[in-house]
N, C-alpha and C positions, 0 to 999 in steps of 0.2 A: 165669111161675111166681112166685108170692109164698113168699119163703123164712120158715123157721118163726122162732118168737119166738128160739129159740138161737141164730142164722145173725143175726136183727138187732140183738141184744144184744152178738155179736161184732163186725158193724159199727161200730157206738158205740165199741165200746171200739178198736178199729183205726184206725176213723177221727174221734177225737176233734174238738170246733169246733174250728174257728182251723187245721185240718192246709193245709198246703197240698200241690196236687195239679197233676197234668200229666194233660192228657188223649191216651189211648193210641186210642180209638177210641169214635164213638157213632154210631149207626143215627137219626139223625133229619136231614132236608132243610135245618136253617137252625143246624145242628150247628156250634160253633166248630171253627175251622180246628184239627188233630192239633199237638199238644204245645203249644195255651195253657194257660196257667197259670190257675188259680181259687183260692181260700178256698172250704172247706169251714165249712157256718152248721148244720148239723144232718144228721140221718138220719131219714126218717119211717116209718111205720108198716111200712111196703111193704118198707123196702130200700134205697129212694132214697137218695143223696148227694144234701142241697139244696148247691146252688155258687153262688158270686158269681162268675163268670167274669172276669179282666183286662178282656175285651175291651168286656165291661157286659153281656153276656150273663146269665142265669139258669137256664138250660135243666139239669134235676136230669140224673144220673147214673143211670142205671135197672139195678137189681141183673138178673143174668146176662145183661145184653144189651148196656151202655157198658161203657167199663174204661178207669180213671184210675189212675195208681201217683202214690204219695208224692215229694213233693220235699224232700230234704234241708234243713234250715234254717240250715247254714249254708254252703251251697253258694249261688252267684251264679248266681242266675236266669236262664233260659233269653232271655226278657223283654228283661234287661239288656243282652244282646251286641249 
């Protein structure tokens, strides 16, 4: 389901570049492992989170099917321990 222009204009602004995020769950076979960390680089047309995954990964975030939550920025990363 391609969500409407209002739903991706919300994403933008939610999820602004540079946010960094944790990934909570995604439906695809070569998916990073649950709770890597990524940089969010954009939102596209569709919905998408584009990501830079920690691990070198690229794989976007697919609006109602992944779900990544926010990571505090100045909290010590998951990564780090």
């Amino acid at each position: 389901m391609i969500p409407k222009r209002e739903k991706i204009a919300e994403l933008k602004t939610q999820f602004p570049n540079s946010t960094r995020v944790k990934l909570v769950k995604m439906k695809d076979a070569c998916a990073p492992k649950i709770c890597t960390l990524g940089t969010l680089h954009g939102v596209d047309d569709i919905g998408s989170l584009l990501l830079k995954w920690d691990n070198g990964s690229n794989l976007h975030v697919i609006y109602s099917v992944d779900l990544v939550e926010k990571v505090k920025p100045n909290c010590k990363e998951e990564s780090e321990k």
